[in-house]
N, C-alpha and C positions, 0 to 999 in steps of 0.2 A: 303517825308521822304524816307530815302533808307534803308530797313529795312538790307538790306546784309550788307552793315557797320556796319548797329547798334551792330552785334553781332562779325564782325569782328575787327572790330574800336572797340566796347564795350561800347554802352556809348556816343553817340557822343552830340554833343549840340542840335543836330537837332533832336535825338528821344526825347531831353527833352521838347523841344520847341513843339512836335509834339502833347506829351502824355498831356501836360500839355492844350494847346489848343483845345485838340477831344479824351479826355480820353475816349470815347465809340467807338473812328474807330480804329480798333485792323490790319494792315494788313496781307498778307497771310503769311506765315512761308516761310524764304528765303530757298532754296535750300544751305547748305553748306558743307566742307568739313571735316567734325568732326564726332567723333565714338559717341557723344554724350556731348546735350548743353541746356543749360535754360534761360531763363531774364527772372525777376520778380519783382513784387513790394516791395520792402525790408518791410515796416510799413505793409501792410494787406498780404502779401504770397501770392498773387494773382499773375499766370503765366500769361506771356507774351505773349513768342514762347516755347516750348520747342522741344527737340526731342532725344530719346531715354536717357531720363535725370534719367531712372529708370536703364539702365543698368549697369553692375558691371563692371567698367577701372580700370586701373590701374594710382594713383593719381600723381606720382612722388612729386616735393618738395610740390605740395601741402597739402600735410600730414603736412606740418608744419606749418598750419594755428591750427591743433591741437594740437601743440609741444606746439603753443604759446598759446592757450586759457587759456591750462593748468597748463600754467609758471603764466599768470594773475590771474587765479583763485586763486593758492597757496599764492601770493601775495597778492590778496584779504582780504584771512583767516589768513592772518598774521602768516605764515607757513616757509615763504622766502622775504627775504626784498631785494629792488633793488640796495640795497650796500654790499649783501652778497656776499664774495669771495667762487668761487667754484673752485674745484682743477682740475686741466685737467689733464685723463686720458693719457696714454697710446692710448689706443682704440681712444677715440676722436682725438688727436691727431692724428692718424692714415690714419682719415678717407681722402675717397680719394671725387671724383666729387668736387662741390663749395664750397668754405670753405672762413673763415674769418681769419685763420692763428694765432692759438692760439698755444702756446708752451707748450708738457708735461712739470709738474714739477710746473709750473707755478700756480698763483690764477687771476682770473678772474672775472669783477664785473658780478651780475646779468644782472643790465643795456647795458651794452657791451654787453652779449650775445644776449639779446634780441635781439637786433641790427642787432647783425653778421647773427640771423635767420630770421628777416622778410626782412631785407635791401641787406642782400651779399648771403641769402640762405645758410648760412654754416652749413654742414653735420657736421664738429668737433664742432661746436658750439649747434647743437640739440642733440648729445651725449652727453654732456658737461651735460646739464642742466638735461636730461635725467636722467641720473646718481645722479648726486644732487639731484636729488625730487626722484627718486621711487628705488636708489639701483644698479642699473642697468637699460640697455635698454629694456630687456624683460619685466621687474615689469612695466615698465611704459607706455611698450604697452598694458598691462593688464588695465593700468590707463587710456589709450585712448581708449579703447574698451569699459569702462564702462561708460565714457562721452559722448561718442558717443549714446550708448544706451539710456542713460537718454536724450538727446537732439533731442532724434526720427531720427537720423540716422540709420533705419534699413536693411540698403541693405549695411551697412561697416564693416567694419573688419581690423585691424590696426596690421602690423606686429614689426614696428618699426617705430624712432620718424622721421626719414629723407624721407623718401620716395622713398630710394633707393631700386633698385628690390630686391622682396623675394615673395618668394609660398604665395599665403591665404593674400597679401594686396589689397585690393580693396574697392570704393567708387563709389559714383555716382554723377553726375551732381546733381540731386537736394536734394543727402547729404550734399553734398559740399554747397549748398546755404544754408541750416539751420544753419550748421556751419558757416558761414560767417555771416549771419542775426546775429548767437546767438552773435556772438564775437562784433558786431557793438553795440549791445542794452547792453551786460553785463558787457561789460570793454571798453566805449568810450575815458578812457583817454590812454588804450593800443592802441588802433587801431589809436590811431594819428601818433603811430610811424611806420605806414601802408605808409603813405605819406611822411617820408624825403628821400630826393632823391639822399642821399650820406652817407656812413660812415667809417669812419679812426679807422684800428687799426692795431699797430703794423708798423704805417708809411706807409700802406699798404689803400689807398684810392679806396674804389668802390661804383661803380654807384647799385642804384636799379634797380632791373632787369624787372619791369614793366615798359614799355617804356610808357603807357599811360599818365603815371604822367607828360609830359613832351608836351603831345600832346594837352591835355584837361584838362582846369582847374578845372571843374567839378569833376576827377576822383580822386579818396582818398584813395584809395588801388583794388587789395586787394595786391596775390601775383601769382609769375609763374613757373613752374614747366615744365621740358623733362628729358624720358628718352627714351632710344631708342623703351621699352616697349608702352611707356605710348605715345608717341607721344610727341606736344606739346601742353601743357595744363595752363588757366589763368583763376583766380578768379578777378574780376574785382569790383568794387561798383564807383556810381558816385551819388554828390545830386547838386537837382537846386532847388530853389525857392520851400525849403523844399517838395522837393519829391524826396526820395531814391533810386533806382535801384541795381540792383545783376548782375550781369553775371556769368556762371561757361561755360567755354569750355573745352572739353576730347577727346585727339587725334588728334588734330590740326593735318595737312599732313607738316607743315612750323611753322617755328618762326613768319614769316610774316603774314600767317594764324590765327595765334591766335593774332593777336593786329594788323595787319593792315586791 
């Protein structure tokens, strides 16, 4: 097995073949090029490799793995339903980095946004919803702060719902994999929308930006995130012959780094 792909590849067929054949030979922790990273067992939380997975990064769009948790949750509770039209800000509108291309003025399905945030990453699409559920951007980083707490992410702190730089946003490698565990176990029919590998709007076609999806069949999300801050950084999850795994990488030195 090559364990320096597993975490670069994320996932590859051959650590599942590996783990599932000699789940008791663990090997040594690759040498890699990351500010910090973990694989785990998604069902028991049992670590893999890690390495400095407790330090505080900076998450970039990964933050909007808890944009979406907490667009499910609400949905959930029957708070916001996935045919609700939300009105696009101004401000969302606005926003600059990846976007899905929503027009002020306009309404916008729940569904669609979802989309625009796990599929195209769109910054105007996680203010979008933002706004809709807590008021503004702020209320709702108060909303993801509190989630976070309650789900034992204690080394996070959420400034806003995109993950675009701001003072006092930070996470960790294995925040980031609770969050991903939580969101796989509490809303498996959200996270299917982790795996479609395209979405249209606005006549406006793009690809997901996890390239794994395309590499490994095995791989079903998660999502990926740069910023100049943050580096390049990817939450991965793969399952074989029902056994789960997690990835989180923080700081990638390359795009290629983080997923090849």
């Amino acid at each position: 097995m090559i364990m320096r792909s597993l975490l670069l590849i994320l996932l590859s067929i051959a650590l599942f073949q590996t783990a599932l054949a000699a789940p008791r030979i663990i090997p040594s922790p690759p040498q890699l090029a990351t500010e910090g990273h973990i694989l785990l067992d998604a069902a028991t939380g049992t670590v893999i490799i890690e390495e400095n997975a407790e330090m505080r990064l900076p998450p970039a769009s990964l933050t909007k793995i808890m944009t979406s948790y907490i667009i499910a949750s609400e949905i959930q509770q029957g708070r916001i339903s996935l045919d609700d039209l939300v009105p696009i800000s101004v401000k969302a509108w606005k926003m600059e980095g990846s976007r899905m291309f929503i027009r002020e003025g306009t309404e916008v399905k729940v569904a669609d946004l979802i989309r625009g945030i796990v599929i195209q990453s769109g910054n105007d699409a996680s203010v979008a919803m933002a706004e809709f559920i807590a008021g503004d951007e702020d209320a709702f980083a108060d909303v993801m702060n509190q989630v976070a707490q309650k789900l034992g992410m204690t080394r996070t702190q959420f400034k806003n719902a995109t993950g675009l730089p701001d003072e006092g946003h930070y996470t960790t490698a294995k925040d980031l994999s609770i969050l991903a565990r939580a969101l796989i176990r509490d809303f498996p029919e959200h996270y299917k929308v982790y795996k479609e590998k395209y979405f249209s709007y606005n006549d406006i076609r793009q690809a997901n930006r996890n390239s794994l999806l395309w590499r490994d069949d095995a791989v079903d999300g998660m999502k990926t995130g740069h910023t100049q801050a943050a580096g390049f950084c990817l939450v991965a999850s793969a399952e074989k012959k029902d056994m789960r795994l997690v990835s989180v990488v923080m700081g990638a030195t390359s795009e290629r780094a983080r997923s090849t």
